[in-house]
Backbone as numpy.savetxt, mean C-alpha at the origin, in Angstrom:
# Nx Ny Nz CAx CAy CAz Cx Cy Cz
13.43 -13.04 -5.43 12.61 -11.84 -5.43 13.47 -10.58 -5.43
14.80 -10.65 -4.98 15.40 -9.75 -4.83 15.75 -9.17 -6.24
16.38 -10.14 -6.56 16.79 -10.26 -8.21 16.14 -9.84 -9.06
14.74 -9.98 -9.36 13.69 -9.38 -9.87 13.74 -8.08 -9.61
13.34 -7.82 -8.50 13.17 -5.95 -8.05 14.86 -5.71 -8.44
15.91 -5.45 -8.39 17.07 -5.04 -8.99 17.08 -4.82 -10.76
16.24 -5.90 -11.40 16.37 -6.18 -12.84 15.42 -5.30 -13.30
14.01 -4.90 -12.60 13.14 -3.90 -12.61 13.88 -2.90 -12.15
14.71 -2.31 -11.50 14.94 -1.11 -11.37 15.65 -0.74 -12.78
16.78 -1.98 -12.64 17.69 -1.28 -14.10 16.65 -0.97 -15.45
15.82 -1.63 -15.99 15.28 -1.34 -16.50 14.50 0.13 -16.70
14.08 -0.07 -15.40 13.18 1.52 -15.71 14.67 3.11 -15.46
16.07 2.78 -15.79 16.77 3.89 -15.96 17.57 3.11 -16.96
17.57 2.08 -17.14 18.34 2.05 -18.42 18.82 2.86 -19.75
19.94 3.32 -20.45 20.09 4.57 -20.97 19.81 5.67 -21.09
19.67 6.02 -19.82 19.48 7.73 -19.34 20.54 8.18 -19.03
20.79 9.40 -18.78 22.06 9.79 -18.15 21.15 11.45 -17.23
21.80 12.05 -16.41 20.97 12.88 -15.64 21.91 14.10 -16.35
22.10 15.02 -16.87 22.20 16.25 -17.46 22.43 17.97 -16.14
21.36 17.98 -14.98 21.43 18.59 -14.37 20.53 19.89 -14.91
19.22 19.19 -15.80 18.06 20.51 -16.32 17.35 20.95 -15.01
16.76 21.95 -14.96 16.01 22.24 -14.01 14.45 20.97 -14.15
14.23 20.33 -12.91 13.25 19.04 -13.29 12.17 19.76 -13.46
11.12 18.77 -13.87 9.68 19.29 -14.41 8.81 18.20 -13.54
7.85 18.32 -12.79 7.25 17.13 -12.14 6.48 16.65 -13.51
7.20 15.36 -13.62 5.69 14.73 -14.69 5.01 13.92 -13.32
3.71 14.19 -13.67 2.59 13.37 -12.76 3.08 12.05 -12.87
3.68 10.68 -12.62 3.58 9.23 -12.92 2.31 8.87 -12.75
1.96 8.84 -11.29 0.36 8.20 -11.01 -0.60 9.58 -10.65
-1.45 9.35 -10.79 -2.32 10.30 -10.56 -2.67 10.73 -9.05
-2.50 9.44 -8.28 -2.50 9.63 -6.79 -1.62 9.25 -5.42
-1.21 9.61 -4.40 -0.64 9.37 -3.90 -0.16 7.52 -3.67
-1.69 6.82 -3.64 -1.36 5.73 -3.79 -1.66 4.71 -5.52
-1.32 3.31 -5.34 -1.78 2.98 -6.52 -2.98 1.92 -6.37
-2.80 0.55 -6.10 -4.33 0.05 -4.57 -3.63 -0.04 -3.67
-2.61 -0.79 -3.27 -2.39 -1.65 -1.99 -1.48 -0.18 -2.09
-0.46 0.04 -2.04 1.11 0.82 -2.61 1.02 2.06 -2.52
1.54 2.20 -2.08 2.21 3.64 -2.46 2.85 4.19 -3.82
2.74 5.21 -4.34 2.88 5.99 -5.42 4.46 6.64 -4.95
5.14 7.21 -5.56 6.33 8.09 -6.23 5.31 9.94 -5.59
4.50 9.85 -5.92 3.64 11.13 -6.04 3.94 11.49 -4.64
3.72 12.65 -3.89 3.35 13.42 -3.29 2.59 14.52 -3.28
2.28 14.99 -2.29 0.62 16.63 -2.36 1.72 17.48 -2.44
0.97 18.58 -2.93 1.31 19.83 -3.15 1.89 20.57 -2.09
2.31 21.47 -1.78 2.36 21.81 -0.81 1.19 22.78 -0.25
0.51 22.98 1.12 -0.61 23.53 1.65 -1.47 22.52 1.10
-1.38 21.50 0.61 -2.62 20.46 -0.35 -3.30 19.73 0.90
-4.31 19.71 1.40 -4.75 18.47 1.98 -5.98 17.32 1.44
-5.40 15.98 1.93 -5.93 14.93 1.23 -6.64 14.31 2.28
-8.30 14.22 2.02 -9.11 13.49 2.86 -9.41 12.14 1.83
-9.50 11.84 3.06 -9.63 9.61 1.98 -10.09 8.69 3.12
-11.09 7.99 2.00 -12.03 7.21 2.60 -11.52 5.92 1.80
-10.97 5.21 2.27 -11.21 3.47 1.97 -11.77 2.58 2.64
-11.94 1.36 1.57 -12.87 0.31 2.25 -12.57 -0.46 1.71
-12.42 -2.02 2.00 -12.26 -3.15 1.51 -13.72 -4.28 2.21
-14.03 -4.80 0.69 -15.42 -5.70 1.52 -14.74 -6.89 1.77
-15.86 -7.71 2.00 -15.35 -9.32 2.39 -15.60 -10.08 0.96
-15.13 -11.48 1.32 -14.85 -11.94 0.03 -15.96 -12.12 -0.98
-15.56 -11.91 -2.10 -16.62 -12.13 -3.56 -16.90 -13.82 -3.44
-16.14 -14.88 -3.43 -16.31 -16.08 -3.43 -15.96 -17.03 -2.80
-15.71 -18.12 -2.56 -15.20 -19.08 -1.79 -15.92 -19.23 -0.63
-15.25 -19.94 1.01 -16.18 -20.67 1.64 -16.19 -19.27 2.30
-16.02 -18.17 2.43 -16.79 -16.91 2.96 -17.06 -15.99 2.24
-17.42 -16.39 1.03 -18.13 -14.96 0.38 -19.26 -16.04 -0.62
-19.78 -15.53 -1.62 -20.83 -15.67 -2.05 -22.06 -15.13 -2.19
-23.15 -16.15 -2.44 -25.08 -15.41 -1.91 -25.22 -15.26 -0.42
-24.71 -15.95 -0.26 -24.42 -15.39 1.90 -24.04 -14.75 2.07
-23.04 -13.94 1.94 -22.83 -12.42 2.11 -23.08 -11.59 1.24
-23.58 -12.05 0.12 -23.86 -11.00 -0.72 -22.49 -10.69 -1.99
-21.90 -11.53 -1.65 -20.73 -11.46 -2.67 -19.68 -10.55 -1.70
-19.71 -10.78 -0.53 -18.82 -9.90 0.35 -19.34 -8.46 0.23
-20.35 -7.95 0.09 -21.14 -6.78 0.10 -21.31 -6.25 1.41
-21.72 -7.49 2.24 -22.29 -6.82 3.46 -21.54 -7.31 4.71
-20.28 -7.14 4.02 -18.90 -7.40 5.24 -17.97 -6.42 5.28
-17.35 -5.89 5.73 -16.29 -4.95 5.59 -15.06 -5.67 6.55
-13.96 -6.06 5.32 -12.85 -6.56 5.85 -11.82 -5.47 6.49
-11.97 -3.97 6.00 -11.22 -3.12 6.44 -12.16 -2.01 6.29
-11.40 -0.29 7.02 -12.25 0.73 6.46 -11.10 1.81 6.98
-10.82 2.38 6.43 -9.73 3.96 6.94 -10.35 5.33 6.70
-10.42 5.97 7.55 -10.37 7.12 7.51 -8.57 7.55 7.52
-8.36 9.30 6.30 -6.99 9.36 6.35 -7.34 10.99 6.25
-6.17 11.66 6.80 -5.93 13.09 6.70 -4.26 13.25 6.18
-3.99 13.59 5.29 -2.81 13.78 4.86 -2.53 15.02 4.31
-1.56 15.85 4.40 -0.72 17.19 4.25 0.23 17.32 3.61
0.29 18.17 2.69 1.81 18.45 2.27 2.80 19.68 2.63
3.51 19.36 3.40 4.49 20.26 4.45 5.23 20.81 3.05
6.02 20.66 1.93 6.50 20.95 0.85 5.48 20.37 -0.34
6.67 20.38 -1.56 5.80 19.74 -2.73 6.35 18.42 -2.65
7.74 18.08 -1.84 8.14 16.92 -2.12 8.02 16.30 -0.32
7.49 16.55 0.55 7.26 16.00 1.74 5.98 16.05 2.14
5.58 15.14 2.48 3.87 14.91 3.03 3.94 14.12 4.28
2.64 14.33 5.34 2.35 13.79 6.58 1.13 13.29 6.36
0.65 12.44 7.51 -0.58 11.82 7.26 -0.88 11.47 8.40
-2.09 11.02 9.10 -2.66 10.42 10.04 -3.63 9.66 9.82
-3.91 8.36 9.73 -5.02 7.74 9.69 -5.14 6.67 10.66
-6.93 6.10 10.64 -7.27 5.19 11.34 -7.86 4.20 10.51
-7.47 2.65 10.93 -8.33 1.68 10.34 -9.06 1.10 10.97
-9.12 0.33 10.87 -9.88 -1.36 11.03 -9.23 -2.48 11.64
-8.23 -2.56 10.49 -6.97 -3.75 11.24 -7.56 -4.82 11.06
-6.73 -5.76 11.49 -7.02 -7.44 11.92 -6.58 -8.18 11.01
-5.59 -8.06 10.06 -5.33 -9.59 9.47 -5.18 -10.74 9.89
-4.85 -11.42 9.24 -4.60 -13.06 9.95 -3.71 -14.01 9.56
-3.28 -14.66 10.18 -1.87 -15.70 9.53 -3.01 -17.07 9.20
-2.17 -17.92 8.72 -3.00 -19.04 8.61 -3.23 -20.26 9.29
-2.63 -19.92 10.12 -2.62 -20.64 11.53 -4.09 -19.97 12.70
-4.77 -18.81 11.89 -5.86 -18.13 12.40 -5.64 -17.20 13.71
-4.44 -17.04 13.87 -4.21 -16.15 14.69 -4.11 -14.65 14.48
-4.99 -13.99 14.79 -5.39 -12.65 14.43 -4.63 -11.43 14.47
-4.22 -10.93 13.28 -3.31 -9.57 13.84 -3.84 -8.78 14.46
-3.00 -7.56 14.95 -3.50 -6.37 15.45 -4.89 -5.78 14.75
-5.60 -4.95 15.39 -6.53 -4.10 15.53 -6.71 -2.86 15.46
-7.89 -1.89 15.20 -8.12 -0.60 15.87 -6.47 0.33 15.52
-6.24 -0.02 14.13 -4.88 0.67 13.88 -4.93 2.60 13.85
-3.77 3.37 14.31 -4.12 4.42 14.56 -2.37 4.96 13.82
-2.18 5.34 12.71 -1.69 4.89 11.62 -0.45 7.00 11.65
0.70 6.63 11.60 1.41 8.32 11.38 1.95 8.00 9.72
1.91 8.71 8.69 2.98 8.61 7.84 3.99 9.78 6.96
4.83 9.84 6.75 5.40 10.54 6.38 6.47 9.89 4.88
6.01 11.02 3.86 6.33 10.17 2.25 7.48 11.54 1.96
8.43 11.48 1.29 9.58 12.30 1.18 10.19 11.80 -0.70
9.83 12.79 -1.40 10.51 12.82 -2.72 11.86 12.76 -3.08
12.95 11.86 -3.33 13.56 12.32 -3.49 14.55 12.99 -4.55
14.12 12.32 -5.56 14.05 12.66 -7.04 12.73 13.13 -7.62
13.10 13.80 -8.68 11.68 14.13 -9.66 12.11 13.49 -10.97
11.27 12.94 -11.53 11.64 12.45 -13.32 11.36 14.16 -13.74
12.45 14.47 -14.96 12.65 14.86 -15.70 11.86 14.73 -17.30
11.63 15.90 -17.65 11.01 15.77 -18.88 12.07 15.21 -20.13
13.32 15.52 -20.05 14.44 15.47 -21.19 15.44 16.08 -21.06
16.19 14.46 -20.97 17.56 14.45 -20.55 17.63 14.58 -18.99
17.02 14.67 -18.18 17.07 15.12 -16.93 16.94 13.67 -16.05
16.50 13.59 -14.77 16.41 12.23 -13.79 15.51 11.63 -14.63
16.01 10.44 -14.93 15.02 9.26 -15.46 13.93 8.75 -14.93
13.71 8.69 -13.43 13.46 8.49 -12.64 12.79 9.11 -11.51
11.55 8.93 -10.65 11.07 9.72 -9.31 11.30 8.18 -8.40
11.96 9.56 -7.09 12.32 8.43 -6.35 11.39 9.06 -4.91
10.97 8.10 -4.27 10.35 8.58 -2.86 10.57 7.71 -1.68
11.17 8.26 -0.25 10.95 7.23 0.68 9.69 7.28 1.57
9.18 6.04 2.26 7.77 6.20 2.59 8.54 5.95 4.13
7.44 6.54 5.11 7.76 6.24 6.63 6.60 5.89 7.12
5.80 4.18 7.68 5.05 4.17 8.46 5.34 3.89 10.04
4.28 4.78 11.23 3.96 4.09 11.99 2.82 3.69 12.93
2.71 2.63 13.04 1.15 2.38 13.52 1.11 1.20 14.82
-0.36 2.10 15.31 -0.16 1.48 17.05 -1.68 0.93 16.89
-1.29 -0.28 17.59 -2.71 -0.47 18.08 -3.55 0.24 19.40
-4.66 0.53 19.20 -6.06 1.05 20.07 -6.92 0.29 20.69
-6.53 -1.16 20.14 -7.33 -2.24 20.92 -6.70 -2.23 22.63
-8.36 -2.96 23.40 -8.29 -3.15 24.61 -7.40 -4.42 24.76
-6.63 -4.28 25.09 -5.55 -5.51 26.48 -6.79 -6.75 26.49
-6.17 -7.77 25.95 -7.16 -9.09 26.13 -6.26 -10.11 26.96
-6.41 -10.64 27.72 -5.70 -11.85 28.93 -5.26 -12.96 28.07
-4.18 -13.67 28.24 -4.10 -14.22 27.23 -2.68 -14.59 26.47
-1.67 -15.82 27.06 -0.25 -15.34 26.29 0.00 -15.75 24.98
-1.25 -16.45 24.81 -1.32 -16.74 22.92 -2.43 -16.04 22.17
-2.61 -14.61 22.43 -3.23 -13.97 21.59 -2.35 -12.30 21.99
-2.02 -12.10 20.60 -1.08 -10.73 20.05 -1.93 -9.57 21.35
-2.99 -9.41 21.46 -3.60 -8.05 21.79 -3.31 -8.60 23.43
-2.53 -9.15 24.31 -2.03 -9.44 25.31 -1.47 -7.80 25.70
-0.47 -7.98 25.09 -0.04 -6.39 25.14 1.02 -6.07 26.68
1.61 -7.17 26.72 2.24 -6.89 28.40 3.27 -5.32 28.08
3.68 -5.22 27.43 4.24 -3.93 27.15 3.95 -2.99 26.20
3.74 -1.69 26.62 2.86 -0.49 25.67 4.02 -0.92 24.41
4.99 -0.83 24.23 5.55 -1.18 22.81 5.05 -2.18 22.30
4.56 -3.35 22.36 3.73 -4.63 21.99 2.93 -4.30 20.81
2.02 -2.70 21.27 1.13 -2.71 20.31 1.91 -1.78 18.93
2.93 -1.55 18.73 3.49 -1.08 17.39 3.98 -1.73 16.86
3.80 -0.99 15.23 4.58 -1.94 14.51 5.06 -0.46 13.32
6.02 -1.21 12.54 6.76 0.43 11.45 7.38 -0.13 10.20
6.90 0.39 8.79 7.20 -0.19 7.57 7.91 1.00 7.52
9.19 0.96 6.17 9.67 1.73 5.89 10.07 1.29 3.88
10.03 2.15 3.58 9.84 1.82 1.86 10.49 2.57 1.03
11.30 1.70 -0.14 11.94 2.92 -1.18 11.01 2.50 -2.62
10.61 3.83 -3.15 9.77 3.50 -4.39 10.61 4.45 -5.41
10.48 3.31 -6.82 11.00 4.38 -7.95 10.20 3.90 -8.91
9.96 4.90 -9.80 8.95 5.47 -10.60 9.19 5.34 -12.05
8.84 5.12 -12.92 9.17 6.13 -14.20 7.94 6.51 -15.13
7.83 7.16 -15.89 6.26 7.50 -16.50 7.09 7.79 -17.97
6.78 6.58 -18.59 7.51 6.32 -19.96 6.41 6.78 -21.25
5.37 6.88 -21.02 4.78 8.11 -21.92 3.72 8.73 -21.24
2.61 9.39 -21.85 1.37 9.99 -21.31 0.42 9.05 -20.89
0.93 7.83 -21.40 -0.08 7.02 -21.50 0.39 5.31 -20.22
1.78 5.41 -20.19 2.36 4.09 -19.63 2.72 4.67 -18.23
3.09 4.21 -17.09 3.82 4.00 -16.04 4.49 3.39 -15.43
5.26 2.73 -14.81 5.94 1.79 -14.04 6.36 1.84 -13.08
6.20 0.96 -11.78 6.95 1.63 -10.82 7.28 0.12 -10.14
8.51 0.37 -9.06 9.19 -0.69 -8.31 9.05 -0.12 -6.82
9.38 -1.28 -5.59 9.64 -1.02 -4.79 9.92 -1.64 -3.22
11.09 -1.38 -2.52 11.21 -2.64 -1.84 11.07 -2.01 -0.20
10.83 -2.86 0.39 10.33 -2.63 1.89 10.91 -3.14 3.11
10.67 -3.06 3.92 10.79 -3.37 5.66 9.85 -3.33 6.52
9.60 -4.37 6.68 8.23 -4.21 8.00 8.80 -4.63 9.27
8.71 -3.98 10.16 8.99 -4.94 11.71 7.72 -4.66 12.60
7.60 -5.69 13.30 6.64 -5.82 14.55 7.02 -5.83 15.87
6.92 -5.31 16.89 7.46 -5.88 17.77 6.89 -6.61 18.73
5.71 -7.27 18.34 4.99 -7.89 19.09 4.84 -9.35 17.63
5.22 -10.36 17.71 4.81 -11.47 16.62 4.10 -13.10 17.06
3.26 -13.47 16.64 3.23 -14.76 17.06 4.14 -15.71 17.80
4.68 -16.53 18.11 5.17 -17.64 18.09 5.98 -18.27 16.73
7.42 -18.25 16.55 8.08 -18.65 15.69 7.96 -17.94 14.25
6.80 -16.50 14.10 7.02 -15.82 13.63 8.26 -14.93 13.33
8.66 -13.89 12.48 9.70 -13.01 12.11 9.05 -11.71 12.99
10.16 -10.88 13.24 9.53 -9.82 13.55 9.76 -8.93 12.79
11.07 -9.15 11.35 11.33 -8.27 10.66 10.41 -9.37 9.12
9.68 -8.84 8.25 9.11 -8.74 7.03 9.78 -8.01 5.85
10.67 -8.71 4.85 10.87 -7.83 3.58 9.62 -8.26 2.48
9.85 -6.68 1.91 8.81 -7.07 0.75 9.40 -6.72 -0.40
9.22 -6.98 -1.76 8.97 -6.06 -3.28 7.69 -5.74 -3.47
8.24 -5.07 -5.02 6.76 -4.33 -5.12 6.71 -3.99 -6.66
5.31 -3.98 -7.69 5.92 -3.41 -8.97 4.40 -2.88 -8.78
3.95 -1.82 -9.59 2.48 -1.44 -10.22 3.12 -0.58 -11.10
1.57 -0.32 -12.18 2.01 0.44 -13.18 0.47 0.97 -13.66
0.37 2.07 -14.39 -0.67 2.47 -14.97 -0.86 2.76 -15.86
-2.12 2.31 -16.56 -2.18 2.56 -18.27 -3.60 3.61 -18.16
-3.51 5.01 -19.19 -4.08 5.76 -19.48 -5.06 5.45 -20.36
-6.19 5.00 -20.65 -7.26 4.81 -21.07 -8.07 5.60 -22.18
-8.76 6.91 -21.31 -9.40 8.08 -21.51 -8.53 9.33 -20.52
-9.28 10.59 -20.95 -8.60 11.65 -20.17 -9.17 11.29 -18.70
-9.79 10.59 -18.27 -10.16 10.72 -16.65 -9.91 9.51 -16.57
-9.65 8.00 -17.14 -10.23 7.29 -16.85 -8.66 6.57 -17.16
-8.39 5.64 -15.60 -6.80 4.89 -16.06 -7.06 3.13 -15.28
-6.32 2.51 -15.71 -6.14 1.00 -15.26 -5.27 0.96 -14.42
-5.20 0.20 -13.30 -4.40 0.47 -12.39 -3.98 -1.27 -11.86
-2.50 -0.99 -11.66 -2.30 -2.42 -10.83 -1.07 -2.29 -9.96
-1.12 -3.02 -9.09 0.06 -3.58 -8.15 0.04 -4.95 -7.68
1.46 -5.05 -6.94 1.55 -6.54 -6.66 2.88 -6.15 -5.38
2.53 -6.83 -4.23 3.73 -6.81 -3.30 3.75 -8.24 -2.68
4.88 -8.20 -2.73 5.48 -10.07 -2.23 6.50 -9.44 -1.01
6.24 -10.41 0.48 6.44 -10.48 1.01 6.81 -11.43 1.51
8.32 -11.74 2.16 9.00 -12.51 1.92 10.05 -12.60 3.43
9.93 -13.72 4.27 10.81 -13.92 5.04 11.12 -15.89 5.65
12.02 -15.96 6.74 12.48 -17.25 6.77 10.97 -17.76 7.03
10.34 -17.75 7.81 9.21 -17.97 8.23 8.00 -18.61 7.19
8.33 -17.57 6.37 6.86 -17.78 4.84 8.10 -18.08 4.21
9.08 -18.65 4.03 9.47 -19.41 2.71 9.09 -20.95 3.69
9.25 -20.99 4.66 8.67 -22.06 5.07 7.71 -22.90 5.63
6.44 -21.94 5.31 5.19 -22.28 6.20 4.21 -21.79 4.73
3.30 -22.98 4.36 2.37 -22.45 3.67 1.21 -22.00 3.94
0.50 -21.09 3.39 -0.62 -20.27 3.62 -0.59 -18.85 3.51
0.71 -18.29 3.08 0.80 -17.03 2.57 0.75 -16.73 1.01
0.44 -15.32 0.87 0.43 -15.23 -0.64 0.57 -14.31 -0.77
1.35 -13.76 -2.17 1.06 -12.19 -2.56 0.31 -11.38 -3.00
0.03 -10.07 -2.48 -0.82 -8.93 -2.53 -1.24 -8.64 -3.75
-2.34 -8.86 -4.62 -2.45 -8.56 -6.27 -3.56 -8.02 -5.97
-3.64 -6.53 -7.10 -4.72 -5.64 -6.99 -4.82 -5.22 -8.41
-6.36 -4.80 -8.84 -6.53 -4.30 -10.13 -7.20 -3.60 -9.77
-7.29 -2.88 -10.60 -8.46 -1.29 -10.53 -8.65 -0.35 -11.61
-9.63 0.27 -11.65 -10.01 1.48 -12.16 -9.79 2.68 -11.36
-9.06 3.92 -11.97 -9.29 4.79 -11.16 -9.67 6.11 -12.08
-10.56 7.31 -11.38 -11.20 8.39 -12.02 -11.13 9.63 -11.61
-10.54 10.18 -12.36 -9.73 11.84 -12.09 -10.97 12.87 -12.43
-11.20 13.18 -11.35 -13.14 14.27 -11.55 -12.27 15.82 -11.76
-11.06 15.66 -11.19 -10.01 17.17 -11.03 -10.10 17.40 -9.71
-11.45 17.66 -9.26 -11.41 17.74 -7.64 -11.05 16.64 -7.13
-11.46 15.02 -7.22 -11.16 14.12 -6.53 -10.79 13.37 -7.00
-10.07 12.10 -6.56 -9.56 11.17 -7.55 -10.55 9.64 -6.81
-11.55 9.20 -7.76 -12.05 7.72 -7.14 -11.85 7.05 -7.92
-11.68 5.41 -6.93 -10.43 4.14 -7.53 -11.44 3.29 -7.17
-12.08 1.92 -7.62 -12.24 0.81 -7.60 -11.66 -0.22 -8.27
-11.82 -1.06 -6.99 -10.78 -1.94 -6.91 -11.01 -3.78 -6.92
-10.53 -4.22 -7.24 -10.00 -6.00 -6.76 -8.73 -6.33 -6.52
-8.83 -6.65 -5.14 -7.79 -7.38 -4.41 -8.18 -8.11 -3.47
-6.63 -8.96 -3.08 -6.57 -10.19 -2.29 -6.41 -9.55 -1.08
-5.80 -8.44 -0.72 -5.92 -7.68 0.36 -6.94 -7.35 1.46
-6.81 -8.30 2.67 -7.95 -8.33 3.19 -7.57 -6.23 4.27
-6.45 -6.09 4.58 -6.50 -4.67 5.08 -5.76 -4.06 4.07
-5.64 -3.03 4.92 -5.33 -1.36 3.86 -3.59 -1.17 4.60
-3.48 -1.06 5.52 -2.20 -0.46 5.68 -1.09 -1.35 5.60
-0.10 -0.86 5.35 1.31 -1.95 5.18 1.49 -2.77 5.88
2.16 -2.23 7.32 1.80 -3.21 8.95 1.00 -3.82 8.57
-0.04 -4.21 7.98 -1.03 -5.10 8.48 -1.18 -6.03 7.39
-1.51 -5.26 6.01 -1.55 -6.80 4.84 -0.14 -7.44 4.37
0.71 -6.74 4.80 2.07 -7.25 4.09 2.57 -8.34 5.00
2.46 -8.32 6.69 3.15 -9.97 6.89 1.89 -10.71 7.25
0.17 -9.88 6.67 -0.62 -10.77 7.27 -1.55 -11.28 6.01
-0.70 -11.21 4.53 -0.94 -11.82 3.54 -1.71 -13.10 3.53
-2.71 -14.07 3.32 -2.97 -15.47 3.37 -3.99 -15.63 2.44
-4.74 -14.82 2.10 -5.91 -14.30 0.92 -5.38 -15.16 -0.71
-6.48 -15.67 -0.97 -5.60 -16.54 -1.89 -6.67 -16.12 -3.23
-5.96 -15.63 -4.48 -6.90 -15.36 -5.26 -7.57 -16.75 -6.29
-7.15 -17.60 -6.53 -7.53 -18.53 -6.77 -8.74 -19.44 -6.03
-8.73 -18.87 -4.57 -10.03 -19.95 -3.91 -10.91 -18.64 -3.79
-10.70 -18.02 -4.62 -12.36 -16.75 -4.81 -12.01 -15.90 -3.76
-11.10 -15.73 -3.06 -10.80 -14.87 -1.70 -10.00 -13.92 -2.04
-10.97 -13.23 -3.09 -11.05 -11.59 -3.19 -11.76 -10.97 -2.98
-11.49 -9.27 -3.01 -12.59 -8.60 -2.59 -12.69 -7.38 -3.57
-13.96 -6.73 -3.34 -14.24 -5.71 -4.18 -14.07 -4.46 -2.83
-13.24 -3.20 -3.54 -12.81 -1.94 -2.73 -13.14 -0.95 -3.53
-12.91 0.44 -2.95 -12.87 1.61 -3.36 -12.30 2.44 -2.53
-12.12 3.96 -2.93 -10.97 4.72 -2.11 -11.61 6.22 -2.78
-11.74 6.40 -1.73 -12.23 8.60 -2.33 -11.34 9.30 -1.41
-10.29 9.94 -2.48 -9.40 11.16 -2.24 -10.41 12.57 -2.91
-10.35 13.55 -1.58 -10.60 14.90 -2.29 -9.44 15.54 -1.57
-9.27 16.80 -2.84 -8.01 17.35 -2.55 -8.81 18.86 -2.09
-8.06 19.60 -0.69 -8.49 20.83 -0.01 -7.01 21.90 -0.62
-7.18 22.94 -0.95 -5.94 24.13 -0.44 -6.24 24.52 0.26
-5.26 24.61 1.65 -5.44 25.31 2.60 -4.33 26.51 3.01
């Protein structure tokens, strides 16, 4: 996996050279995120971003179906998010979820997530001759809000206030190879400091999505993150994060629907609590409403 994300990077700078033009932001993605992922993008500066996501329960298999409605009338996740842009190339955020993934051993992740983030540009792609490339680092951290449950084989035990955190950290690079194509890579770090039993407490991941331009409002959207440690190369029941979508640029807001295996929304939580398998129908149908404020 490593190998892959390295062979994807060279690729997306392959015969460029950087010149030193004054950069031009080309937009890559239209929004901060892409489904599961994070974007290259950042807000404006004074920009603020309110966002509503939701992930339902499953479309098929032995928990979704005409019994739930096709996962209609379940909600596997839900976030409220407030995010800021301190510059054009630094943004903050605060959100709350839902939480709860699960290993496949059925032991339940964290909860009641109460979510800080901070995304930092550090390149801009260039229109010509300039950075080939947008580069961004992502900073999560997120605590659980759940009540203390009794208990030394269930996570929300919590004997120490550090128990309930956990902190991803991410490098994403970008490239937007016409008006119409995108590409992007990206590799990760998750740690917990609270883990199951013979669990990891450190999680690496990759990452690729890309977007294809359609109509003037209207784009295809995908990602994929694999997550990867001693633990899940040797225990089956994990799987990787695959998402498709539509997403729709109104100018004021940007709304995304979605399919994915992703039963939550934030990194901490679907990336080492992956087990969603798209083949036994254990997907779900999502959506996500960003409106953008100047303040």
């Amino acid at each position: 996996m490593r190998h892959l994300f390295f062979c994807l990077l060279f690729i997306l700078s392959l015969g460029y050279e950087s010149q030193g033009q004054d950069l031009v932001h080309l937009q890559t993605f239209k929004d901060t995120r892409v489904i599961n992922t994070h974007s290259t993008e950042t807000l404006n500066k004074r920009r603020l971003d309110v966002r509503i996501g939701h992930r339902f329960g499953d479309i098929a298999g032995d928990r979704g179906g005409f019994s739930t409605f096709y996962g209609l009338e379940s909600a596997a996740d839900v976030l409220f998010a407030f995010e800021y842009g301190l510059s054009d190339q630094l943004m903050i955020g605060v959100s709350r979820a839902k939480g709860g993934g699960s290993l496949p051993n059925g032991t339940r992740g964290l909860d009641q997530l109460l979510s800080f983030t901070a995304k930092y540009r550090l390149l801009t792609q260039a229109e010509e001759n300039g950075n080939p490339v947008s580069v961004a680092v992502l900073g999560v951290g997120t605590m659980s809000a759940a009540e203390r449950i009794e208990g030394a084989d269930v996570l929300q035990n919590f004997e120490r206030f550090a128990h309930r955190f956990a902190y991803h950290g991410q490098l994403i690079t970008a490239r937007k190879f016409s008006d119409i194509f995108s590409l992007q890579a990206s590799i990760g770090i998750t740690y917990r400091n609270l883990v199951p039993f013979g669990d990891d407490n450190i999680v690496y991941s990759a990452g690729a999505a890309s977007r294809l331009q359609i109509t003037k409002v209207l784009g295809l959207i995908l990602d994929a993150t694999f997550p990867f440690s001693d633990y899940r190369s040797a225990t089956d029941g994990f799987s990787p994060v695959l998402g498709i979508g539509f997403e729709f640029d109104t100018g004021g807001h940007v709304f995304q629907v979605n399919l994915t295996n992703a039963t939550q929304i934030m990194e901490t939580d679907y990336i080492p609590y992956s087990t969603a398998q798209w083949t036994d129908g254990e997907f779900r149908l999502g959506f996500t409403i960003s409106r953008l404020f100047n303040l």
